[in-house]
Jmol script that loads the backbone (N, CA, C; Angstrom):
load data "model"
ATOM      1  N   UNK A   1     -18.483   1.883   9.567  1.00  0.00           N
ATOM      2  CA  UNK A   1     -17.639   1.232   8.593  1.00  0.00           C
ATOM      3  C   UNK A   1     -18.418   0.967   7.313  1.00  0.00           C
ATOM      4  N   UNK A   2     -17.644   0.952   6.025  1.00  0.00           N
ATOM      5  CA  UNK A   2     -18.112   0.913   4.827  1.00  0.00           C
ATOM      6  C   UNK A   2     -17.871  -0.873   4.433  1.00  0.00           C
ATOM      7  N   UNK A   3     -18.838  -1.445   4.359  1.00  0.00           N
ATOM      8  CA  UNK A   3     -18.548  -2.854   3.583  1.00  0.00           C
ATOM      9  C   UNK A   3     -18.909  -2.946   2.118  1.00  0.00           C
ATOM     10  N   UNK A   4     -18.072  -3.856   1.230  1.00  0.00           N
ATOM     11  CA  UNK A   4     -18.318  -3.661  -0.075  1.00  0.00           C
ATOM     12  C   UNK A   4     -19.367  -5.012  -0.010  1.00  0.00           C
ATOM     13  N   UNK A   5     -20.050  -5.556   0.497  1.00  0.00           N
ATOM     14  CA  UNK A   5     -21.201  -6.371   0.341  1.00  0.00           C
ATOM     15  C   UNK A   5     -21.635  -6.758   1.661  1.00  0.00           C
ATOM     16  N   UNK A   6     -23.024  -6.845   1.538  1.00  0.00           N
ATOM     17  CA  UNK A   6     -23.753  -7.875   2.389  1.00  0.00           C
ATOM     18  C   UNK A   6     -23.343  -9.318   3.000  1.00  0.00           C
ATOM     19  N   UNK A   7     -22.532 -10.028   1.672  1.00  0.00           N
ATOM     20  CA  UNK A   7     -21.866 -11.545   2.133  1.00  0.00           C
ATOM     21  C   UNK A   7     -20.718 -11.588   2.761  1.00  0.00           C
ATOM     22  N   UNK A   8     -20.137 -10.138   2.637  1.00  0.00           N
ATOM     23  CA  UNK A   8     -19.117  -9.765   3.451  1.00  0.00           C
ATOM     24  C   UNK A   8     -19.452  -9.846   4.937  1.00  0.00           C
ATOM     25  N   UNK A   9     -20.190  -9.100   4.912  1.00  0.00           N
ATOM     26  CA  UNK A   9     -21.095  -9.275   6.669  1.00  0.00           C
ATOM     27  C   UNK A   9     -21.392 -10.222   7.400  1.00  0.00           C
ATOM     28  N   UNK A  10     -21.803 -10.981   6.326  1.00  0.00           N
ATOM     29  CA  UNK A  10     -22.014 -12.263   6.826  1.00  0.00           C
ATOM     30  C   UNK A  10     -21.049 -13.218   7.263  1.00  0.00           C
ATOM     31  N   UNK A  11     -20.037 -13.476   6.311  1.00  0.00           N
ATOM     32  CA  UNK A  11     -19.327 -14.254   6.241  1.00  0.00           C
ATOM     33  C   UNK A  11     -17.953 -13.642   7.299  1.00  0.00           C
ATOM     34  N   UNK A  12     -18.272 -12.740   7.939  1.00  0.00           N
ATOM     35  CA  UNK A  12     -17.022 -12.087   8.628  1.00  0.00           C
ATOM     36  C   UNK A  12     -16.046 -11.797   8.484  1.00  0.00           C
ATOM     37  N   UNK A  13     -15.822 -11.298   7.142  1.00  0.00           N
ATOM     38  CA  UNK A  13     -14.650 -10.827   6.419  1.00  0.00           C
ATOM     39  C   UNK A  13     -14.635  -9.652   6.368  1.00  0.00           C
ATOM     40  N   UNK A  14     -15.162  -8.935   7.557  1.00  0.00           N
ATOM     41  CA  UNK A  14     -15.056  -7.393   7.665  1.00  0.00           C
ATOM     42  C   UNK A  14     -13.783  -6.477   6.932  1.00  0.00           C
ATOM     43  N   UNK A  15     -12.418  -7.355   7.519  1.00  0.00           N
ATOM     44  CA  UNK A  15     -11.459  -6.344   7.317  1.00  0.00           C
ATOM     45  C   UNK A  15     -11.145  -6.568   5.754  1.00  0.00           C
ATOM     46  N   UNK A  16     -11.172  -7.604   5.464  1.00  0.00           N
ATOM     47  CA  UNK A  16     -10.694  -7.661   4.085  1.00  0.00           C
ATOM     48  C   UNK A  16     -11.263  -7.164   2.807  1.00  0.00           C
ATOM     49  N   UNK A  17     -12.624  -7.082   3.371  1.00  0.00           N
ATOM     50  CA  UNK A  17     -13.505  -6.266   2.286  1.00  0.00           C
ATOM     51  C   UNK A  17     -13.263  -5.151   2.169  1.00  0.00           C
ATOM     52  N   UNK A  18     -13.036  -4.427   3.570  1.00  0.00           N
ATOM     53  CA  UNK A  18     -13.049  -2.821   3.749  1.00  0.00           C
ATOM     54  C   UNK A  18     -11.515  -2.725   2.619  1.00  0.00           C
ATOM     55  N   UNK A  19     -10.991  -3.560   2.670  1.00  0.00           N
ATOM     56  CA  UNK A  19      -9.634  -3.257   2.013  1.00  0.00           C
ATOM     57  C   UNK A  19      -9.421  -3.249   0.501  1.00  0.00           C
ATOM     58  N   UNK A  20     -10.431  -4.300   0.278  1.00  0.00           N
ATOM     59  CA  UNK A  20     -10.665  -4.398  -1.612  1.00  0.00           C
ATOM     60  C   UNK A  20     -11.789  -2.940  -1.768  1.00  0.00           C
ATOM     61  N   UNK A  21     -12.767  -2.378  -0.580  1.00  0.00           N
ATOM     62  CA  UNK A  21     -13.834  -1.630  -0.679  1.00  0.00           C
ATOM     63  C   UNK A  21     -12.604  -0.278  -1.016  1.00  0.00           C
ATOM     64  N   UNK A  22     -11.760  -0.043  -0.235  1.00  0.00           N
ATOM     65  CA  UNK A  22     -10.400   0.811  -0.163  1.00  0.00           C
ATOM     66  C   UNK A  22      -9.717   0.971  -1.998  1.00  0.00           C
ATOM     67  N   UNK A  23      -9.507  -0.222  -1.891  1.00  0.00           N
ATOM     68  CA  UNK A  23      -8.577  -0.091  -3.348  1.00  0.00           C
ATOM     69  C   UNK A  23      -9.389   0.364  -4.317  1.00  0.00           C
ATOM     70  N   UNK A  24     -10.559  -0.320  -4.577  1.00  0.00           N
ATOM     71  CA  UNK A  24     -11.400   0.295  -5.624  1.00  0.00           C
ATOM     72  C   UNK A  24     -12.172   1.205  -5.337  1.00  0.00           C
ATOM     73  N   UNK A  25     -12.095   2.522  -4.631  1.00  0.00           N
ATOM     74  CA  UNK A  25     -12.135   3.824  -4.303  1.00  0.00           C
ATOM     75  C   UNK A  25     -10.988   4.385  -5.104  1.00  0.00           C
ATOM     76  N   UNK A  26      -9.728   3.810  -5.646  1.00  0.00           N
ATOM     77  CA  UNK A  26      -8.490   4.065  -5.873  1.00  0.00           C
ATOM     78  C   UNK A  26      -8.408   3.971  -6.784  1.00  0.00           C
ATOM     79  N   UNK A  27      -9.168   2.906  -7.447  1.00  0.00           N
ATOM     80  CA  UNK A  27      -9.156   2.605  -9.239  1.00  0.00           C
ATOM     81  C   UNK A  27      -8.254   1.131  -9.077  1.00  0.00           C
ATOM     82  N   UNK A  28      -8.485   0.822  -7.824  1.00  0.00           N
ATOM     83  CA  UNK A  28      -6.798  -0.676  -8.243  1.00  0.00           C
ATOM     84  C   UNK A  28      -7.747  -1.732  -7.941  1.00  0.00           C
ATOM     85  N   UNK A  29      -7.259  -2.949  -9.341  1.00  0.00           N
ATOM     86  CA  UNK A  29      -8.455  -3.849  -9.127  1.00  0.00           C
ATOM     87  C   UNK A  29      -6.993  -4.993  -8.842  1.00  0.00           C
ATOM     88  N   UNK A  30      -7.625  -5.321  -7.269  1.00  0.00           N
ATOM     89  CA  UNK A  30      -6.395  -6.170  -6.956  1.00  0.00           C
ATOM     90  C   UNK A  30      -7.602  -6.615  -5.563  1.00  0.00           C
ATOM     91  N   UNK A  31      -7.306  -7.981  -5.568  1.00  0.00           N
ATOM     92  CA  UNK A  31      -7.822  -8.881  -4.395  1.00  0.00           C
ATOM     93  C   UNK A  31      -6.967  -9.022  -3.390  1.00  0.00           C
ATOM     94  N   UNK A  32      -7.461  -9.986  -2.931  1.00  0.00           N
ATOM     95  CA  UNK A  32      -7.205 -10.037  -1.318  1.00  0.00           C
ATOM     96  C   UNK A  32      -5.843 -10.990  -1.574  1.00  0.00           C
ATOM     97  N   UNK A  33      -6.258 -12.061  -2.059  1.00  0.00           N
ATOM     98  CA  UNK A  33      -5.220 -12.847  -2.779  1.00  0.00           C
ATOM     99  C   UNK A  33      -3.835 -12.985  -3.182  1.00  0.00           C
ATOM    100  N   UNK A  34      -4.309 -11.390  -4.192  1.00  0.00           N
ATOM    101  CA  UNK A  34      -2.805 -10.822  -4.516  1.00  0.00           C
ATOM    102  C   UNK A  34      -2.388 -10.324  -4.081  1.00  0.00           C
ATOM    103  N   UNK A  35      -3.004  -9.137  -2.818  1.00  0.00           N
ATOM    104  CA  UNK A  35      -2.277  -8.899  -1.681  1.00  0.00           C
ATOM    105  C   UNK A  35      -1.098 -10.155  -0.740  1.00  0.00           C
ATOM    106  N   UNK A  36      -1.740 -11.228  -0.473  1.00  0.00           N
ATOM    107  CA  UNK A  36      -0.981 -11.698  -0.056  1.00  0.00           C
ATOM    108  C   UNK A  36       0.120 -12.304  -0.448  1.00  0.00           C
ATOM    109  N   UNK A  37      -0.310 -12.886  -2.034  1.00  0.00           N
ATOM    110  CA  UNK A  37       0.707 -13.188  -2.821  1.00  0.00           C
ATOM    111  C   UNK A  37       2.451 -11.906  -2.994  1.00  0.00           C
ATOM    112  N   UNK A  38       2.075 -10.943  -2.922  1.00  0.00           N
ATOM    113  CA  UNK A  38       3.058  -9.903  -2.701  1.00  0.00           C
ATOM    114  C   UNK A  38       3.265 -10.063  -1.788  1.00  0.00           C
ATOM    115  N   UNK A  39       2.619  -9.945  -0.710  1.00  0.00           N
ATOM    116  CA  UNK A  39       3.218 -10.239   0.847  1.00  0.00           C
ATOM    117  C   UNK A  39       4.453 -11.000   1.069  1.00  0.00           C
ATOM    118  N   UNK A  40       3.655 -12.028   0.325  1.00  0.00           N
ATOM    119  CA  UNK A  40       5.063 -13.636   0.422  1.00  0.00           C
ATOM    120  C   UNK A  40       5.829 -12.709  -0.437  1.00  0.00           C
ATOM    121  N   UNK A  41       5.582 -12.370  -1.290  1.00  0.00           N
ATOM    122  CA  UNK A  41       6.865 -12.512  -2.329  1.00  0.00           C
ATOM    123  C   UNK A  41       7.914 -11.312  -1.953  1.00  0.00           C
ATOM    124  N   UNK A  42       7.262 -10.454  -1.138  1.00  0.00           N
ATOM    125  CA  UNK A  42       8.420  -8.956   0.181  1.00  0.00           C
ATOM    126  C   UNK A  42       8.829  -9.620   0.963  1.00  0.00           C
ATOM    127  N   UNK A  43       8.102 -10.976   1.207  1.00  0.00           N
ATOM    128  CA  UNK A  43       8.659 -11.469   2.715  1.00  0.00           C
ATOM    129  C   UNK A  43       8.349 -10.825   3.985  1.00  0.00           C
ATOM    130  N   UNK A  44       6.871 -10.233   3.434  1.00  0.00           N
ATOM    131  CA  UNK A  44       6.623  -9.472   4.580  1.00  0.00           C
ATOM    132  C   UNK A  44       6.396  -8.196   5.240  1.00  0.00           C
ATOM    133  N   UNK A  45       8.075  -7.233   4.367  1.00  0.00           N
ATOM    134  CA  UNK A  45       8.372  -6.401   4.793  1.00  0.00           C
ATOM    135  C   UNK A  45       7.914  -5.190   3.540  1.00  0.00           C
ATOM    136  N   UNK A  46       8.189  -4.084   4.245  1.00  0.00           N
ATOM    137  CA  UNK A  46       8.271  -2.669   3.423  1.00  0.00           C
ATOM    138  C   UNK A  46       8.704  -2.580   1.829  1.00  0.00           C
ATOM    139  N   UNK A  47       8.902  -2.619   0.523  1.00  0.00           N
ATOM    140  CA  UNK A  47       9.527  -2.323  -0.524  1.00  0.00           C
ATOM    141  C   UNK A  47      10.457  -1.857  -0.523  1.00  0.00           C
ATOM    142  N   UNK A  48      10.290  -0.641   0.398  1.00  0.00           N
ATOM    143  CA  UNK A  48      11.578   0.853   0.459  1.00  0.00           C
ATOM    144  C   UNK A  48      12.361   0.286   1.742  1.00  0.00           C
ATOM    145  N   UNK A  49      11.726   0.780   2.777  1.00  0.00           N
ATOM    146  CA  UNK A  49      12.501   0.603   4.199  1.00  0.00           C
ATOM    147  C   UNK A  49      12.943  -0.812   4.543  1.00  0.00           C
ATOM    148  N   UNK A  50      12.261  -2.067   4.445  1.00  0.00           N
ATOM    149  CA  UNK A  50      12.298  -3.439   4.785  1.00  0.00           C
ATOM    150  C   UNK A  50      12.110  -3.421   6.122  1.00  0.00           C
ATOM    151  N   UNK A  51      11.443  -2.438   6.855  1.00  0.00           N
ATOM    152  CA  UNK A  51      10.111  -3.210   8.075  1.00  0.00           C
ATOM    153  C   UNK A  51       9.648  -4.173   8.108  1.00  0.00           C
ATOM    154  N   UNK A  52       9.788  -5.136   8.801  1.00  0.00           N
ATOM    155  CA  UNK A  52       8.584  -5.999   8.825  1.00  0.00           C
ATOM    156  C   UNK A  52       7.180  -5.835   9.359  1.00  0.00           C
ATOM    157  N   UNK A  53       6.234  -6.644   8.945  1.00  0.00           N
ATOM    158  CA  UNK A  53       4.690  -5.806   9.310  1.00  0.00           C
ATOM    159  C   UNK A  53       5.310  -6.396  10.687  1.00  0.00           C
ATOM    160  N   UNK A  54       5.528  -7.311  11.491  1.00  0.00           N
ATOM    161  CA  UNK A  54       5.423  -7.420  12.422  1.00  0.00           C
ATOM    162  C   UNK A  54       6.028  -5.940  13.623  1.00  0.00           C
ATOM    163  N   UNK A  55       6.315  -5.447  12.965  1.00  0.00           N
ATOM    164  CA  UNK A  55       7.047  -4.137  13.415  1.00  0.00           C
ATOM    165  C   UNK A  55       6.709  -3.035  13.056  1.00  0.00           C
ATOM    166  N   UNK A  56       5.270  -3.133  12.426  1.00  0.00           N
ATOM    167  CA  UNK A  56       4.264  -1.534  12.163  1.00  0.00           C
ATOM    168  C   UNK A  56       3.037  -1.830  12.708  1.00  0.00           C
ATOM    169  N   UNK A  57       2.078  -0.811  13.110  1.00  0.00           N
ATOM    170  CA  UNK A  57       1.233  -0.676  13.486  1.00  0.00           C
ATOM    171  C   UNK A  57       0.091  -0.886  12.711  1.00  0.00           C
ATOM    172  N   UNK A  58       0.266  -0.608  11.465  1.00  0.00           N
ATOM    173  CA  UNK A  58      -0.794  -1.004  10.367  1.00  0.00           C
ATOM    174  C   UNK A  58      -0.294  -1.839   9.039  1.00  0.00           C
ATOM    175  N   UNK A  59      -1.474  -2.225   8.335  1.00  0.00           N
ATOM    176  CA  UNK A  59      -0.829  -3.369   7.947  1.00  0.00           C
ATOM    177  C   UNK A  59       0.077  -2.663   6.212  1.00  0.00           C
ATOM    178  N   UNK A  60       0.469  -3.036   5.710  1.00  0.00           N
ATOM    179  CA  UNK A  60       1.490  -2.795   4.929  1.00  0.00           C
ATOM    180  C   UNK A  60       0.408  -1.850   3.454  1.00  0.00           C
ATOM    181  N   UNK A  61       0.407  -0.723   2.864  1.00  0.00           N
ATOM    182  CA  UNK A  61      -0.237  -0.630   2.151  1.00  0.00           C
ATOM    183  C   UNK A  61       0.289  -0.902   0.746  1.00  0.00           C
ATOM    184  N   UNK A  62      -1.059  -0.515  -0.341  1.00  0.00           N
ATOM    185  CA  UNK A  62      -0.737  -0.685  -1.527  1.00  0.00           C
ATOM    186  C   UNK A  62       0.209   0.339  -2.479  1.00  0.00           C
ATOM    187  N   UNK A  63       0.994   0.152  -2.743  1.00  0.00           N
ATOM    188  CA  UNK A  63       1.222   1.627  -3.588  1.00  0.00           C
ATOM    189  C   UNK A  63       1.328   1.474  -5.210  1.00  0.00           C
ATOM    190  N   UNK A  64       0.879   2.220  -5.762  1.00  0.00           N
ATOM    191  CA  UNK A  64       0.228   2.096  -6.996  1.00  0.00           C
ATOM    192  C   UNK A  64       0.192   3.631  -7.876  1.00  0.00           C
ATOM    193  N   UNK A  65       0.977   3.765  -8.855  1.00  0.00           N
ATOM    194  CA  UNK A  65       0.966   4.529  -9.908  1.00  0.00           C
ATOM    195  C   UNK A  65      -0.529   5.286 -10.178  1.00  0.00           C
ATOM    196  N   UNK A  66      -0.599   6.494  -9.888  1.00  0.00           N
ATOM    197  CA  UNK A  66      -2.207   7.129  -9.897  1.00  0.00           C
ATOM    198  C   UNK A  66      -2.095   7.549 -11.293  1.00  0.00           C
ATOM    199  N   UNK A  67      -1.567   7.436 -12.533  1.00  0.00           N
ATOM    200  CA  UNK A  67      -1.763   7.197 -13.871  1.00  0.00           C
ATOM    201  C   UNK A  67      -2.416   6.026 -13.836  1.00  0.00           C
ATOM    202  N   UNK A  68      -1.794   4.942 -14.072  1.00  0.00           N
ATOM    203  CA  UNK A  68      -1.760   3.600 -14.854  1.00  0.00           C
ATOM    204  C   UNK A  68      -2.548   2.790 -13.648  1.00  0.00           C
ATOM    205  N   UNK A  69      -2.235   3.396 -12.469  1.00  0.00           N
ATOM    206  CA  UNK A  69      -2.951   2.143 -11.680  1.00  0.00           C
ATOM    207  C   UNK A  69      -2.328   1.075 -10.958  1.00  0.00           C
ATOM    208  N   UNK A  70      -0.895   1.061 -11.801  1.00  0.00           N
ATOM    209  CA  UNK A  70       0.019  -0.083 -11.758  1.00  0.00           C
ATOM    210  C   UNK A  70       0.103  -0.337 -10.514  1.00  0.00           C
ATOM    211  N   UNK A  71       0.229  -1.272  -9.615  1.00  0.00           N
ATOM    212  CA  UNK A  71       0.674  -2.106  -8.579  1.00  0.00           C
ATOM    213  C   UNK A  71       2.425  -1.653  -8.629  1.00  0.00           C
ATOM    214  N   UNK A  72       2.585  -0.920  -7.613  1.00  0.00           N
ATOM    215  CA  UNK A  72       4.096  -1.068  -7.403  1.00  0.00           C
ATOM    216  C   UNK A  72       4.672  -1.929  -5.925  1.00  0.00           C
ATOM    217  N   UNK A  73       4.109  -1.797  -5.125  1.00  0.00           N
ATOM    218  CA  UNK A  73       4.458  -2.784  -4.052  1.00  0.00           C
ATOM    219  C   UNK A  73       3.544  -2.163  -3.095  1.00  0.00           C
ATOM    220  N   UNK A  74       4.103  -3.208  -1.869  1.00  0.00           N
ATOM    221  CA  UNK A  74       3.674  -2.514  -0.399  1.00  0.00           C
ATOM    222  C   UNK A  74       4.857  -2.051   0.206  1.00  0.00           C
ATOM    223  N   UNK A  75       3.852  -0.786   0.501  1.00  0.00           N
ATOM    224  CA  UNK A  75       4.791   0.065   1.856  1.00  0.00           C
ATOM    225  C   UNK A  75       4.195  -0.025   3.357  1.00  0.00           C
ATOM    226  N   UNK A  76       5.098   0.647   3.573  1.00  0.00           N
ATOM    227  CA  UNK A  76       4.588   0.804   5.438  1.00  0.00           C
ATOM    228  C   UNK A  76       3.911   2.387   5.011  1.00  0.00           C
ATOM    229  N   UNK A  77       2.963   2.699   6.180  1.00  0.00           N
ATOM    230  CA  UNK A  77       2.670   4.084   6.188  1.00  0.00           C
ATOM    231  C   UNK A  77       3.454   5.475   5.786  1.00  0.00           C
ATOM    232  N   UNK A  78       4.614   4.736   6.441  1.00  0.00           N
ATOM    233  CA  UNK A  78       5.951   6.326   6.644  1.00  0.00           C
ATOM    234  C   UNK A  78       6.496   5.871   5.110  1.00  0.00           C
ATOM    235  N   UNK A  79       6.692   5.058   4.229  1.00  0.00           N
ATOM    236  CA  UNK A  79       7.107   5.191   2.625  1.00  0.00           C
ATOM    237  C   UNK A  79       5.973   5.535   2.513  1.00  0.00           C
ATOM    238  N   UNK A  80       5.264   5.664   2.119  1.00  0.00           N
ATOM    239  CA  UNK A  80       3.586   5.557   1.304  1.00  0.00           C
ATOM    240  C   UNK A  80       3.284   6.937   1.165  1.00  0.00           C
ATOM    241  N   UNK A  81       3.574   7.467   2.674  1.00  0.00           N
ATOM    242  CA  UNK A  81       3.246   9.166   2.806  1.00  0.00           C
ATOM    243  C   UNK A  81       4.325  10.414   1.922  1.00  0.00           C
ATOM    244  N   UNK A  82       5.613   9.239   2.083  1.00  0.00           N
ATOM    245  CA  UNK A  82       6.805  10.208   1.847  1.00  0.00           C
ATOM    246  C   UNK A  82       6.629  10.511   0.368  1.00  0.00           C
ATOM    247  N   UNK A  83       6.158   9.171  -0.460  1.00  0.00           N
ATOM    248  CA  UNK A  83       6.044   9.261  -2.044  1.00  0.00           C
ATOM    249  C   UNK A  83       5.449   9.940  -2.093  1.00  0.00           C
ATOM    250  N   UNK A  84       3.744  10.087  -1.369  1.00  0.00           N
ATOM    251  CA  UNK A  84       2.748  10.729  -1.486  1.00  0.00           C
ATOM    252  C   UNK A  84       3.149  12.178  -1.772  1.00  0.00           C
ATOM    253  N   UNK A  85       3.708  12.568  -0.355  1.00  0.00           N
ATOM    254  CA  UNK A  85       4.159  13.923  -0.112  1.00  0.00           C
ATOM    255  C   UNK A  85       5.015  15.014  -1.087  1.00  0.00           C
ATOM    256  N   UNK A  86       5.960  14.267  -1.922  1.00  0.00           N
ATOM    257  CA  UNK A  86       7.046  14.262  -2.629  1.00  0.00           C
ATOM    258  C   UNK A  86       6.163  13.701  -4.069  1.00  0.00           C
ATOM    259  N   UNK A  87       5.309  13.596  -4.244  1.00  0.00           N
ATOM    260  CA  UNK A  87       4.160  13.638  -5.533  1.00  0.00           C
ATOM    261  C   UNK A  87       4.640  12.360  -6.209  1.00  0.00           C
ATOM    262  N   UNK A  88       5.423  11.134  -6.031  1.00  0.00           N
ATOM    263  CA  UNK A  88       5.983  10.927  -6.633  1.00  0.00           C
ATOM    264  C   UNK A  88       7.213  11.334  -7.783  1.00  0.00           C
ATOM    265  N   UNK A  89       7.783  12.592  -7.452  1.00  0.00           N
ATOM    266  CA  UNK A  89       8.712  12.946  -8.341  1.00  0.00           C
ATOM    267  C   UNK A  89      10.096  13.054  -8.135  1.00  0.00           C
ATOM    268  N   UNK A  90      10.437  12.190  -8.958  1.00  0.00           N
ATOM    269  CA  UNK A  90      11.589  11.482  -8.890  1.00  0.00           C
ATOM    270  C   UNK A  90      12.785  12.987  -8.449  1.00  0.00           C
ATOM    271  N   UNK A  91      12.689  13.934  -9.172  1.00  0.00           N
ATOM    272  CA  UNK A  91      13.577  15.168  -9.285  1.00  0.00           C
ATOM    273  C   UNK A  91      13.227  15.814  -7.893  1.00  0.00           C
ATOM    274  N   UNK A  92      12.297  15.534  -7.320  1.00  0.00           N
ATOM    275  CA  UNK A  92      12.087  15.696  -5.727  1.00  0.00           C
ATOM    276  C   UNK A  92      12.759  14.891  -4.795  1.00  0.00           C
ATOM    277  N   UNK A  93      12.545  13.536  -5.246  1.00  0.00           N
ATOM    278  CA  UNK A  93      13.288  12.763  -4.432  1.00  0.00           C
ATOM    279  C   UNK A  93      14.917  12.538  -4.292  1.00  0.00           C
ATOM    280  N   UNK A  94      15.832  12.903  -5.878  1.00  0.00           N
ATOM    281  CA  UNK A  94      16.594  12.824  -5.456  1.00  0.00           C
ATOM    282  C   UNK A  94      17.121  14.003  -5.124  1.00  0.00           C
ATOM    283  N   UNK A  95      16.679  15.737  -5.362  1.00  0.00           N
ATOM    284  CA  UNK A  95      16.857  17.020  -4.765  1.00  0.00           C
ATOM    285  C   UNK A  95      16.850  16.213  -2.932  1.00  0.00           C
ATOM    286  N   UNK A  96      15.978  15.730  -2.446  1.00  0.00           N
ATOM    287  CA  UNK A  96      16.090  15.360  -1.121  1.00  0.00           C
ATOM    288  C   UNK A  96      17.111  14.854  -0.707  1.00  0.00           C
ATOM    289  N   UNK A  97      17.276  13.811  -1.437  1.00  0.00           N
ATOM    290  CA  UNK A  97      18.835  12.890  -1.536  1.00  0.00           C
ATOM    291  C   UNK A  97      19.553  13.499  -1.319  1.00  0.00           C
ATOM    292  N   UNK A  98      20.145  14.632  -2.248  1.00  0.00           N
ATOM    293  CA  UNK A  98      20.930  15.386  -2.288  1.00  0.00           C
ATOM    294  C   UNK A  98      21.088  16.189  -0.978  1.00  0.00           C
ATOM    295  N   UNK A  99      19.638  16.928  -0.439  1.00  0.00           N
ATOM    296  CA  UNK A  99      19.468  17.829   0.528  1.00  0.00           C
ATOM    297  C   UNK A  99      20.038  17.117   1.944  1.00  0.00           C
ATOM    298  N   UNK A 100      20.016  15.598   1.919  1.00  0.00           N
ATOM    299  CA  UNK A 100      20.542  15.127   2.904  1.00  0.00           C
ATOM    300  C   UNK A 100      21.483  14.856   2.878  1.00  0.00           C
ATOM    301  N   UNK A 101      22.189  14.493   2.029  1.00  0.00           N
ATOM    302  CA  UNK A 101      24.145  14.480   1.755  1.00  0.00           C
ATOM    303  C   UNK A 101      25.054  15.846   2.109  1.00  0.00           C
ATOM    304  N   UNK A 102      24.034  17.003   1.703  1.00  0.00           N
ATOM    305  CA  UNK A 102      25.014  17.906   2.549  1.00  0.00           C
ATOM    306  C   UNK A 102      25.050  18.294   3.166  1.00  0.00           C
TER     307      UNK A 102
END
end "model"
wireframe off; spacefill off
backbone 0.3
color backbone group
């Protein structure tokens, strides 16, 4: 495992470091903090789907504009991948839309 400090180690904040160590691999300067502060403010759940974490296997990720960086919410794995997958483009996503309506 990768820790973003020594006081991390110490102080036994393994997972939460690995997670700020995560984001800023990403370019997203966002704490632990404001993670949770979003948390409360989803109530918990997915952005897209409305999962609750209590009902995923991992914990809710960040998703974030790979221009700007921007903070767009948390997803569950299965949104996170689908944007991923689908490049973010909107003319993809709703061609899909579409592909599933008929």
């Amino acid at each position: 495992m990768i820790y973003c400090s020594q006081k991390c180690n110490k102080n036994g904040n393994r997972r939460e470091c690995n997670r700020v160590w995560a984001w800023k691999q990403y370019g997203i300067d966002f704490s632990v903090k404001e993670y949770d502060e979003l948390f409360s403010k989803q109530e918990g759940k997915c952005k897209i789907c409305k999962k609750h974490q209590s009902k995923l296997r991992r914990a809710l990720c960040v998703d974030h504009c790979h221009y700007s960086h921007k903070i767009r919410g948390l997803l569950c794995d299965n949104c996170n991948h689908a944007l991923g997958l689908l490049k973010d483009d909107i003319f993809l996503l709703k061609s899909a839309i579409k592909y599933l309506k008929d």
